[in-house]
Every structure is written in structure tokens, then in C-alpha cells.
N, C-alpha and C positions, 0 to 999 in steps of 0.2 A: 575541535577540528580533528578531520581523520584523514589519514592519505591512505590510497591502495598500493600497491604493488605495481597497476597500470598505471598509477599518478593521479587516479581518480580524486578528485577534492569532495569532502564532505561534510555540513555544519551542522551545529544541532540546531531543532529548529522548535519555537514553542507557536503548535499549532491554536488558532483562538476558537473554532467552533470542530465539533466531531465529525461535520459536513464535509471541512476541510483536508482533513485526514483519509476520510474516504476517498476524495478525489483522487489526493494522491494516489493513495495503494493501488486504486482501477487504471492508473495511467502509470506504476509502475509494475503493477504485479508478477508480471512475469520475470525480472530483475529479482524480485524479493524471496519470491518463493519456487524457481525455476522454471526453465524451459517448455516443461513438458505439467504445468499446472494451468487449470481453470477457472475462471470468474465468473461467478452467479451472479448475477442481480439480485440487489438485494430486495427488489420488489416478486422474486420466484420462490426465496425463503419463507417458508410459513412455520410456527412453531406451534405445540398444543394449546399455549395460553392464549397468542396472538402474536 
């Protein structure tokens, strides 16, 4: 358990698929990694292998 300084409550959590994880981060992201950052889809990422 983690508290903030707002009183924010936090658990850990063990996520069951990578699916899952995803979702989260796209419905938190801007909390995680600030204000002023962007989310690609991950269907716009392409790499050299694939």
C-alpha cells in the first residue's frame, strides 16, 4: 500500500494479461508520465522487424 501526500490510496496490483496493462496506462497516461506527454496508438508504431 502507498499513500500520497494528497491522501491518494494506492495498491499493488498483479495484472493477468499485457492487454490489461495497456489499458490501464491509455486511461492513465497522462498522470504517469505528465501533463504535457502523448499517446500513440499502438497500431501507428511500426518497427524494422515488424
Amino acid at each position: 500500500m502507498l499513500f500520497t501526500p494528497s491522501g491518494t490510496f494506492y495498491s499493488k496490483v498483479q495484472f493477468k494479461t499485457e492487454e490489461e496493462v495497456e489499458k490501464v496506462v491509455a486511461r492513465n497516461f497522462k498522470l504517469l508520465f505528465g501533463a504535457y506527454s502523448i499517446l500513440l496508438p499502438k497500431s501507428l508504431i511500426r518497427t524494422y522487424d515488424g
